[in-house]
C-alpha positions as CSV (number, residue, x, y, z in Angstrom):
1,X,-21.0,-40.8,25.1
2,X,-22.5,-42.9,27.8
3,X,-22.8,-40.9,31.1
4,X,-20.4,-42.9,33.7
5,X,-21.7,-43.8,37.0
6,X,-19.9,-41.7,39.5
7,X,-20.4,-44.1,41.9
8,X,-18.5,-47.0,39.9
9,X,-15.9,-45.0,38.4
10,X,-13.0,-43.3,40.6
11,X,-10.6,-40.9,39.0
12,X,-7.5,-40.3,40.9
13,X,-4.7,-37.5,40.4
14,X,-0.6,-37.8,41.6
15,X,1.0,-34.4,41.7
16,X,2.4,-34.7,38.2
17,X,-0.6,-33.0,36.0
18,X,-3.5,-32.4,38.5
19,X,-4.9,-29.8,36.1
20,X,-5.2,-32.3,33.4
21,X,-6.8,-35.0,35.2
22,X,-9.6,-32.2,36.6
23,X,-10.0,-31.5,32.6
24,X,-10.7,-35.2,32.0
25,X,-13.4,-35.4,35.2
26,X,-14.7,-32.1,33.5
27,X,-15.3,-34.1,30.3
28,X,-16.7,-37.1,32.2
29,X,-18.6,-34.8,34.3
30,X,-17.9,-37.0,37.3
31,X,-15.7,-35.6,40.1
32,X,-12.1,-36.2,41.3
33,X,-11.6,-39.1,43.4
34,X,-11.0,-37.8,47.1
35,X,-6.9,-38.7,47.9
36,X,-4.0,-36.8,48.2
37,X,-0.2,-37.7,48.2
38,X,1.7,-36.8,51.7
39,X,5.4,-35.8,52.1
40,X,7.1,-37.2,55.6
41,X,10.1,-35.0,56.2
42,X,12.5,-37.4,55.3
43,X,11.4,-38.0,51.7
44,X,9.1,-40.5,51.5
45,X,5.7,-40.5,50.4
46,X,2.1,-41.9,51.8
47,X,-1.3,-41.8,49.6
48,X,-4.3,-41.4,51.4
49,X,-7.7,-42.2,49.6
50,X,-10.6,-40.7,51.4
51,X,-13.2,-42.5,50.4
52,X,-14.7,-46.1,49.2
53,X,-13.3,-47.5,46.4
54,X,-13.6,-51.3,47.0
55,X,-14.6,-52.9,43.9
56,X,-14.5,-49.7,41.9
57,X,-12.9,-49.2,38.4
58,X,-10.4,-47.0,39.5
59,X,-8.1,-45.0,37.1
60,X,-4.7,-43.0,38.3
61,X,-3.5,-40.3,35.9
62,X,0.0,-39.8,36.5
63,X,2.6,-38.5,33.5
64,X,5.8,-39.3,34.8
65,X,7.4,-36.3,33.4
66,X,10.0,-34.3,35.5
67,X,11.0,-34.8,38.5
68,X,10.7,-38.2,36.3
69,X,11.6,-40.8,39.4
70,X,9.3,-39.1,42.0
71,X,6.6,-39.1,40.0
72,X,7.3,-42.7,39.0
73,X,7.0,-43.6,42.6
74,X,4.0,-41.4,43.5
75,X,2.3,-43.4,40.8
76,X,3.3,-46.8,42.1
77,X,2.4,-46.0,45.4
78,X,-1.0,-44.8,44.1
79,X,-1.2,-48.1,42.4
80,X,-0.4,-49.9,45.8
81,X,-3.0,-48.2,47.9
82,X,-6.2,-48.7,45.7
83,X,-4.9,-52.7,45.2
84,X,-5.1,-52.7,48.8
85,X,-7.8,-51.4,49.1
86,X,-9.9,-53.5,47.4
87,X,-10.3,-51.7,44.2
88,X,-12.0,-53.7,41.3
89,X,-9.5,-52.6,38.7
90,X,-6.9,-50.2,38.9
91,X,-5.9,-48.1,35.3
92,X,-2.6,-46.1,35.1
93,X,-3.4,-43.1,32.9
94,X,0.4,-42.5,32.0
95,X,0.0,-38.8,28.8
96,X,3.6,-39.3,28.9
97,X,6.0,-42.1,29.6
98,X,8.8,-41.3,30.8
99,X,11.7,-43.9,30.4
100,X,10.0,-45.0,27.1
101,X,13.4,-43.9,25.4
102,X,15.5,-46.6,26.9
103,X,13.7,-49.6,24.7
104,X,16.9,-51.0,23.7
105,X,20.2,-52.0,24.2
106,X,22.9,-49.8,21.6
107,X,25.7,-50.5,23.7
108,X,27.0,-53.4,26.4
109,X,26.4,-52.9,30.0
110,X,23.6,-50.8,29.4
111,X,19.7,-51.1,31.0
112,X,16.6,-51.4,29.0
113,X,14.9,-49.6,31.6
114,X,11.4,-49.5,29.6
115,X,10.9,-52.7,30.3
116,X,12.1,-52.1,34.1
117,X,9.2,-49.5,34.1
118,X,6.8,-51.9,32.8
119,X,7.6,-54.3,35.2
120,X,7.6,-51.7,38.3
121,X,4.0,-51.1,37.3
122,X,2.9,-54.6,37.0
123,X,4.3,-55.5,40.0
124,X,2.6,-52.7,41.9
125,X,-1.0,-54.4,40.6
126,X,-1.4,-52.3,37.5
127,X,-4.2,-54.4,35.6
128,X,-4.3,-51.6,32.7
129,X,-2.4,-48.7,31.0
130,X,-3.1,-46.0,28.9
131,X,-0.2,-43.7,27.6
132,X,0.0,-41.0,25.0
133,X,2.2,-41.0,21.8
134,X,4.9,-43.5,23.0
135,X,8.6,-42.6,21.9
136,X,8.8,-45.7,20.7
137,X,5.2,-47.7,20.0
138,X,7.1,-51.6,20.5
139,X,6.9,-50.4,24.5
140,X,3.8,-51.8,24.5
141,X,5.4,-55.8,24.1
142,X,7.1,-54.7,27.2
143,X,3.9,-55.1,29.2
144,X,2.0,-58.3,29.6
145,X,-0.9,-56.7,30.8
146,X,-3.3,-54.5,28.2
147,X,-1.9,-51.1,27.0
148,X,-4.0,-48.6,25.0
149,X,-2.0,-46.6,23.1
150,X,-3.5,-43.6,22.1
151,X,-2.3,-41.2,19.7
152,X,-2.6,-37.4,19.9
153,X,-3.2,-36.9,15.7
154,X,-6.7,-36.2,15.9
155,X,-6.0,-33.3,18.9
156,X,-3.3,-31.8,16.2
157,X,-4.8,-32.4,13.2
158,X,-7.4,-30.4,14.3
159,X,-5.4,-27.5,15.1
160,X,-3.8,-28.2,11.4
161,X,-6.9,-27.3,9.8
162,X,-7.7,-24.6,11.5
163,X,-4.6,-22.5,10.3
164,X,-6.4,-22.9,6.9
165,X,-2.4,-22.9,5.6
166,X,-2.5,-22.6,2.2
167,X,0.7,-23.7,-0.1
168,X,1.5,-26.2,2.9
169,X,4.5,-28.7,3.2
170,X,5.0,-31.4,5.8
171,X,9.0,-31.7,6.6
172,X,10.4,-34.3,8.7
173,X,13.2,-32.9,10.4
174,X,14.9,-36.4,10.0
175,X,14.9,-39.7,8.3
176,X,13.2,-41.5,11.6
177,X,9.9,-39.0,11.7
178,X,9.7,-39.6,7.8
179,X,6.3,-41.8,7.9
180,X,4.6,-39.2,10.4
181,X,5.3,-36.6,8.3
182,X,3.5,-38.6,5.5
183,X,0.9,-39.7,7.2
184,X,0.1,-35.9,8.4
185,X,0.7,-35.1,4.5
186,X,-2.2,-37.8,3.5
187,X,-4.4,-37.3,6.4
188,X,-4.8,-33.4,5.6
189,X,-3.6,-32.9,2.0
190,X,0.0,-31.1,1.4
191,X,3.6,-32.5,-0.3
192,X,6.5,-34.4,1.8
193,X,9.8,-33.1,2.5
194,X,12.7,-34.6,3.9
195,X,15.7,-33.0,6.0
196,X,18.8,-35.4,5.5
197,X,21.6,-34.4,7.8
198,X,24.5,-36.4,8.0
199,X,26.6,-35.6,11.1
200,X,30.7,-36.2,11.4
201,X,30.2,-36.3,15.1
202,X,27.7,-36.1,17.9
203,X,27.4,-32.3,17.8
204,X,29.0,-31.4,14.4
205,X,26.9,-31.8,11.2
206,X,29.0,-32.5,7.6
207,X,26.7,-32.3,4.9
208,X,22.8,-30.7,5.0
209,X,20.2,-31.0,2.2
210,X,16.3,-31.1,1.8
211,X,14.8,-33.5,-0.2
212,X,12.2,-32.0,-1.8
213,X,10.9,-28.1,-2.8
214,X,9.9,-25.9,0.2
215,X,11.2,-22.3,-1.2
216,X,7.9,-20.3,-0.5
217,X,6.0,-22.4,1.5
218,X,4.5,-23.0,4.6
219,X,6.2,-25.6,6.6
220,X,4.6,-28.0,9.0
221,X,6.9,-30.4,11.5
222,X,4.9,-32.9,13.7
223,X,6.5,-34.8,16.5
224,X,6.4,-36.9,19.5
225,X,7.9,-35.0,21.7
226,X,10.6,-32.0,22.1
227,X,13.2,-32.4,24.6
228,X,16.3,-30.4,24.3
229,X,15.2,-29.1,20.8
230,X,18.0,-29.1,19.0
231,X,16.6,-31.5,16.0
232,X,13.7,-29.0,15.3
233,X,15.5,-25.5,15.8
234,X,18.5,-27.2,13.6
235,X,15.9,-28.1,11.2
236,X,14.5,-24.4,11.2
237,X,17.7,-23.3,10.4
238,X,18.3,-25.6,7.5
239,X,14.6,-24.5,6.1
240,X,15.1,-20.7,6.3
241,X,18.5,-21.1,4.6
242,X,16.0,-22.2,1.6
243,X,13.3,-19.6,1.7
244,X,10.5,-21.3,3.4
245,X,7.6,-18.9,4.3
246,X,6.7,-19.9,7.8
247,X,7.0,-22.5,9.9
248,X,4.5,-24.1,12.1
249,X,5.8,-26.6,14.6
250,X,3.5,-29.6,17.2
251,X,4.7,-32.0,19.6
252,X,3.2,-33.6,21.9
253,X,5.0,-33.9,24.4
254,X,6.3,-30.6,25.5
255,X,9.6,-32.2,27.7
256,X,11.7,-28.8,27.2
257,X,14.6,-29.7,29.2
258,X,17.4,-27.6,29.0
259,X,18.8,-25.9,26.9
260,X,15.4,-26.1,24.9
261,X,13.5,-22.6,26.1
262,X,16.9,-21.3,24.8
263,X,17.0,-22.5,21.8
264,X,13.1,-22.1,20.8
265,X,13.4,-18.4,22.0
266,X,15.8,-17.9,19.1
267,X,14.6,-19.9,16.7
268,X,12.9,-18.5,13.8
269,X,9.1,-20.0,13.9
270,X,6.0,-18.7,13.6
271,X,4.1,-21.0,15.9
272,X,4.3,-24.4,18.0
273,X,1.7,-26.4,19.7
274,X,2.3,-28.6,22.1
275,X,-0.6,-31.1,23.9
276,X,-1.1,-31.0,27.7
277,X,0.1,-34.1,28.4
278,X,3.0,-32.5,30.3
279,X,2.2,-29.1,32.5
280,X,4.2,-26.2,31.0
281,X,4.0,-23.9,34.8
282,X,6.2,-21.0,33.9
283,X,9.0,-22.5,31.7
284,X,7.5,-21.5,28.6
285,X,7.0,-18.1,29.6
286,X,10.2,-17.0,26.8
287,X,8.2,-18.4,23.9
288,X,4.2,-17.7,25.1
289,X,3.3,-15.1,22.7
290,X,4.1,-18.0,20.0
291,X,2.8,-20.8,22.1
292,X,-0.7,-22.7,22.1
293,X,-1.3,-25.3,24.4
294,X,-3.5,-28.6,23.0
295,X,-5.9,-30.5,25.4
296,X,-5.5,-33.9,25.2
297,X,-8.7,-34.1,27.6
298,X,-11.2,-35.7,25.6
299,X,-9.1,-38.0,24.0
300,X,-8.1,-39.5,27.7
301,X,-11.4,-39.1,28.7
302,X,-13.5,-41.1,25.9
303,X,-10.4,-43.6,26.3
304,X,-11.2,-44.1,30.0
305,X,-15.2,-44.1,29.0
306,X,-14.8,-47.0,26.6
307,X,-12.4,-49.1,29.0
308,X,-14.8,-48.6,31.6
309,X,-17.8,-49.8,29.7
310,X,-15.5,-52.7,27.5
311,X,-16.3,-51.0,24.2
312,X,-13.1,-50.7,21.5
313,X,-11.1,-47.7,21.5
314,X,-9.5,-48.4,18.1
315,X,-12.2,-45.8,16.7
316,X,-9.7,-42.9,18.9
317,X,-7.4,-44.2,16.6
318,X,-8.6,-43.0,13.3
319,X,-6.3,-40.5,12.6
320,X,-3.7,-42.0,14.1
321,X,-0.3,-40.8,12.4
322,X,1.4,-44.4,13.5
């Protein structure tokens, strides 16, 4: 990797994940950009960047995970103040996207508030974003402006192979995560199965099966994100109903919104992984001895090193599972 000029780059950091944006500056081995976001007492928010960064390539890494619409704002406000002042190009580093759910219309009167979000950030003087395993990969049209989207495979396939699972099965836990599931299969070697649930009403299921063999076996579920968890712990249910072995779960995004700590705590798996793209602070503390945490560091930061220097960062992509 090409050593970046510390002087030409700026990395700046919201509130949302400052301990993953030091890991990236860590990988770079260039420091964190001198700013800081202040609170007035009624609310609102003012960025102050202490130092030059007029006609710098400036990057802001900002999830906007929860509190989902603060964040959102820190980051545009970010966004504003280096466009202000002068920056040369401004990068929003977004590991998650929040809002990236809301890509479609299923019902009348209803927002497609994706696209809002791209919008928002164009507007602000975005000229570049970079996100992390987006719900829904066709958020990218939403923007017409360049988006990089990376893929966390590479960060969990490597955890993959070091279980050394022998005897291994990838399940999708539905019919949408079927071609992940695949992908992971043929990417690291192991059979398919499918969980086909067939629900009678939002929260009552009528019929359960499992397309394919998994009595015995070691079970791996890959996914994009877990929110409330109720897919995956349902799907853990369904699996030790027919004598799966263990079962290894990964996401990357670790949302975890309620009732999801509840659920996980009871659920009968041996371990999940879950990427930093999100900071886990104390809410995982009910499922921590089972619990490893995945940096998505060096992916973010050889993403931000090839931007920087115009080289293709398809070759991050490799083991993409899209």
């Amino acid at each position: 990797m090409s050593e970046l000029d510390a002087d030409k780059v700026k990395l700046f950091t919201g509130r949302a994940n400052p301990v993953l944006a030091q890991k990236i500056c860590d990988h770079l081995d260039v420091p964190l950009g001198r700013g800081r976001t202040e609170i007035f007492p009624d609310g609102e928010l003012m960025v102050r960047i202490d130092e030059d960064v007029r006609g710098r390539d400036c990057f802001v890494i900002q999830p906007t995970c929860h509190p989902i619409n603060s964040h959102l704002m820190e980051l545009f406000i970010w966004i504003d103040t280096l466009r202000r002042a002068s920056a040369g190009r401004v990068t929003a580093v977004v590991p998650y996207f929040g809002y990236a759910r809301q890509d479609r219309k299923d019902e009348g009167r209803t927002p497609i508030t994706a696209k809002l979000v791209a919008n928002l950030l164009e507007r602000a003087g975005t000229d570049r974003v970079v996100a992390v395993d987006l719900h829904a990969a066709q958020v990218q049209g939403f923007f017409d402006i360049p988006v990089d989207h990376l893929n966390a495979g590479p960060v969990v396939a490597k955890w993959i192979r070091g279980l050394k699972l022998s005897n291994r099965v990838f399940v999708s836990p539905d019919v949408g995560n079927v071609k992940r599931a695949q992908v992971y299969a043929n990417m690291l070697g192991g059979e398919i199965c499918i969980i086909d649930k067939r629900r009678k009403s939002a929260t009552k299921i009528e019929s359960k099966a499992i397309i394919g063999d998994v009595e015995g076996k070691n079970v791996l579920m890959v996914d994009d994100m877990i929110t409330t968890a109720g897919t995956v712990t349902e799907a853990m249910k369904i699996l030790k109903e027919h004598g799966v072995k263990d079962i290894y779960v990964a996401a990357t995004h670790a949302v975890f919104a309620p009732p999801a700590m509840e659920r996980l705590a009871a659920a009968p798996f041996t371990q999940l992984a879950v990427t930093d793209t999100i900071p886990l602070g104390e809410r995982a503390k009910p499922i921590q001895d089972r619990l490893v945490q995945l940096s998505v560091a060096g992916l973010l930061g050889n993403a931000i090193e090839r931007i920087h220097y115009n080289r293709s960062v398809s070759e991050l992509l490799r083991e993409s599972p899209e």
